[in-house]
N, C-alpha and C positions, 0 to 999 in steps of 0.2 A: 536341443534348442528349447524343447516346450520344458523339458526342465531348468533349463533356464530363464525362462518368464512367470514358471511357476512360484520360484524360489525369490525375482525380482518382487512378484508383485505380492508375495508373502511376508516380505521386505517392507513395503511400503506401508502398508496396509496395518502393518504393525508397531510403526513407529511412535505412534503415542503410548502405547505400554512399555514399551523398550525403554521410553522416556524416561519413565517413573513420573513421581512429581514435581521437580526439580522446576518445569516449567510452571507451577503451581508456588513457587518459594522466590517472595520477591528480596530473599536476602540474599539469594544467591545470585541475583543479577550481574550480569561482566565476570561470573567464574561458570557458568554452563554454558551447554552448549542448544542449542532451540532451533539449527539448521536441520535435524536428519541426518538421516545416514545414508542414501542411496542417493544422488546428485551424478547425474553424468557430465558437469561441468564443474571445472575448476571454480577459483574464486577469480583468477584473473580473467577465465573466457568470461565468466558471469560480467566482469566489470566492463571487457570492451564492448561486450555483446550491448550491454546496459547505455555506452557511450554511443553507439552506432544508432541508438533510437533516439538516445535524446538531441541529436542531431537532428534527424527525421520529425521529432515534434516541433524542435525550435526553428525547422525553415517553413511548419503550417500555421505553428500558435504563435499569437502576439504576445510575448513577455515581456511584463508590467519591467520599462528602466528606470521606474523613480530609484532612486541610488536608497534613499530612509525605510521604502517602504521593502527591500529586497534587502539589505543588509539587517531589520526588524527580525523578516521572518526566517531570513536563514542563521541568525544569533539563536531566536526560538528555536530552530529543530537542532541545532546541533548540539543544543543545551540539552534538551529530552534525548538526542543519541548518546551523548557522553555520560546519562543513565541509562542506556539500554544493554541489549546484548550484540551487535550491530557489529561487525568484527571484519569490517571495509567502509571507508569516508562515505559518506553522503549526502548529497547536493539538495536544494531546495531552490526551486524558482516559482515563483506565481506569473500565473497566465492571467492576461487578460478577456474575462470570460464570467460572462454574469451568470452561467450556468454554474450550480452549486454539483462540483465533484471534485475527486483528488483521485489520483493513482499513483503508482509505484513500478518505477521500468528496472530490469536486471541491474543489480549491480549498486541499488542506492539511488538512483536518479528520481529526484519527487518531486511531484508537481500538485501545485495547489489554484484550483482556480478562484480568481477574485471573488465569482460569487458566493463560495464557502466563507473568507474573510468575512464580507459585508455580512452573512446570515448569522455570523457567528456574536453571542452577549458580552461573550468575557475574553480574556488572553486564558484563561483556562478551559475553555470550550474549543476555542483556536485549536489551541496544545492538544488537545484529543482526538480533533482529528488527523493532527501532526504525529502523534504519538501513534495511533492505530496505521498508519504508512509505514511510520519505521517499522512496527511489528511485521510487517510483511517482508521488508527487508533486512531484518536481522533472522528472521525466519527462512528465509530465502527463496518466498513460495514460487516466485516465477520460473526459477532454474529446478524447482521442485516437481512441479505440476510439467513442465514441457519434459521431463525425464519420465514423469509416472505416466504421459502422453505415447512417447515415441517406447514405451516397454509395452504398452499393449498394444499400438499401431504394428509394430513389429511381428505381430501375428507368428506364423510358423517361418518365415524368410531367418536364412541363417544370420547370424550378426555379420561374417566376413562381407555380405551381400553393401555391408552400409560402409563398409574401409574400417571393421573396430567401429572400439567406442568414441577411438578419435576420430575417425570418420563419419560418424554418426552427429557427431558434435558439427563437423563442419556442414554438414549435411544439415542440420536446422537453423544455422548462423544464413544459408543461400538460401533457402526457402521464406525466410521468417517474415518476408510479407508478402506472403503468396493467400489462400482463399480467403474470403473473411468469415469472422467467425465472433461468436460471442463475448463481451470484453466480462467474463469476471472469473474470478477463480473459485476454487470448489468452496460449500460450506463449513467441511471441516479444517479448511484454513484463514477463513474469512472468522470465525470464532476463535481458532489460535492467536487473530492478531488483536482480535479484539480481549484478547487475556492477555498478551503481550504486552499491548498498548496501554490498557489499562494501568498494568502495574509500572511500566516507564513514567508516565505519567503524577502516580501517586510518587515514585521513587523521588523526581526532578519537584516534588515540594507541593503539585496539585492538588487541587479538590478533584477527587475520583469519580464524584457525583455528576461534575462538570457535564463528563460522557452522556449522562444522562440526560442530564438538560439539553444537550446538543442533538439528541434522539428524539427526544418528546420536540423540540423546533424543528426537526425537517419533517415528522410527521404533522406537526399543525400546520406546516408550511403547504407539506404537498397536498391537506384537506383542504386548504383556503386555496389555492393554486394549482388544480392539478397538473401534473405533468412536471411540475417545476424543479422533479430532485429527482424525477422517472431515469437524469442519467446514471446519479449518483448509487440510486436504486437497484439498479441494472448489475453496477458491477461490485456494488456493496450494500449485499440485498437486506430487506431491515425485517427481518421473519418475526414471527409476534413472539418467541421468547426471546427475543434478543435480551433487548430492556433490562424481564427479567432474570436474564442469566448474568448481566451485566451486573443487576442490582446484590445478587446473591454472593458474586463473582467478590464484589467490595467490602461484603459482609465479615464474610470465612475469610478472606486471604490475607488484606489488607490494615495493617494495626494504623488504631486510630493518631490522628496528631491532634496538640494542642491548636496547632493553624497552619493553614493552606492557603498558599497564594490562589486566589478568584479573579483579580482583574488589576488591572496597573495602569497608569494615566497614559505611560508610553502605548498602551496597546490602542485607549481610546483615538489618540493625537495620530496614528499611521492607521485606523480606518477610518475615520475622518478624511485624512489623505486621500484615500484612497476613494471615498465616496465622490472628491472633486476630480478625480484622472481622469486628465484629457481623455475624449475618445473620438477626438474628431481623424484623425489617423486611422478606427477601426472598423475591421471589413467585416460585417457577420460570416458572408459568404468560405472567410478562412478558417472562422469557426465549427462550420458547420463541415467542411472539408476534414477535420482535424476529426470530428466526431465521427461523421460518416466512412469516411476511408481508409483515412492514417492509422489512428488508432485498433481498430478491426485489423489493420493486419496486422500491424507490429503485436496483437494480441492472439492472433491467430494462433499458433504454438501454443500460449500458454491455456488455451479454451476449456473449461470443463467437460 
């Protein structure tokens, strides 16, 4: 058995050199592979597992039903999915929620809180941080990270102890919102998606820069505001190379165009919209239920 977590977690641990740089080559986008190699879930448990929460968010969070402002942004990400590497459908909803965050649930399910929209300048700043979601989901870091989890929770107990590996699977589908626990995933996958994202991004026609600009706004933001992107922060933490890894990241990798889409009238006309959504319908107190509870657990498993 300890041979066995030796060799798992020698596995893991190794899969960026295994990789090569394939992940690094945005012409090979939609012909590599950018998931890993050690997943102890399929891609269908990944997907129901994935639908079992986004249930679980949609009966705490209030999601925005303008029919413009949700057909907008889910035209938007499915445009950056159909350049990604993303190899399962993927859903986009926006929450109604002046807190500036986004995540990513198993399987493709992303949520975008309104307050990201409103902070956002461009439809190309939007798109980045649409694009950095899919990266986690074409990457598949949730089903990732709760396998590189339950191989070292595993300790010395034999595998038979959990029923197999499909046992094991079912075994963190019945738990999955049991203690709570930290919502974010590790750094070396929070940088994967920010390479990922990245070049999706440039791929679907962007200004790559965008990213950038949407980096330098949440840190002016949260110096004028503190606290105000503490969630965002939390589980997509903003480390002082980010920026410039980002910056270098568009230098080397990414060939230049003659023009990139930066902004479009339809992006101006549905946050506009969205600046006037009703909210007399909303409850802070389900927001803050959704931060405080919901969330935490359904992220429990995947916790650094």
């Amino acid at each position: 058995m300890r041979k066995f977590l030796s060799l798992a977690l020698a596995l893991l641990t190794s899969l960026p050199a295994l990789a090569g740089n394939k992940k690094e080559d945005p012409s090979a986008i939609g012909s590599r592979k950018v998931s890993g190699r050690v997943n102890f879930y399929s891609i269908d448990q990944e997907i129901a597992l994935g639908k079992q929460l986004s249930l679980e968010v949609e009966k705490q969070a209030k999601i925005v039903d303008d029919p413009f402002i949700s057909e907008y942004v889910n035209r938007l990400g499915q445009n950056l999915a159909s350049n990604s590497d993303v190899i399962f459908p993927v859903s986009f909803k926006v929450i109604d929620s002046d807190d500036i965050n986004a995540f990513t649930l198993p399987g493709g399910f992303i949520f975008i809180n309104s307050g990201l929209l409103k902070l956002s300048g461009s439809e190309a700043e939007l798109a980045s941080a649409i694009a950095h979601e899919i990266g986690h989901a074409a990457a598949r870091h949730a089903t990732r990270q709760a396998t590189r989890n339950e191989v070292i929770s595993m300790g010395t107990l034999p595998l038979s102890a959990f029923g197999g590996v499909g046992g094991l699977i079912a075994g963190q589908a019945a738990h999955l919102l049991g203690p709570i626990a930290s919502l974010k995933f590790s750094r070396e996958f929070e940088n994967e998606a920010d390479l990922l994202g990245l070049q999706y991004l440039w791929k679907a026609g962007y200004d790559p820069n965008a990213s950038i600009d949407l980096f330098e706004t949440l840190q002016s933001t949260e110096r004028r505001h503190p606290g105000s992107v503490s969630k965002l922060f939390r589980t997509h933490p903003l480390t002082p190379d980010r920026i410039e890894k980002t910056q270098r990241n568009i230098d080397r990798l990414l060939p230049a165009r003659d023009a990139y889409i930066v902004n479009t009238s339809e992006y101006e006309e549905i946050r506009a919209r969205l600046m006037n959504y009703p909210k007399m319908d909303y409850k802070p107190e389900a927001s803050k239920n959704l931060d405080a509870h919901v969330l935490p657990r359904i992220f429990a498993h995947i916790a650094e």
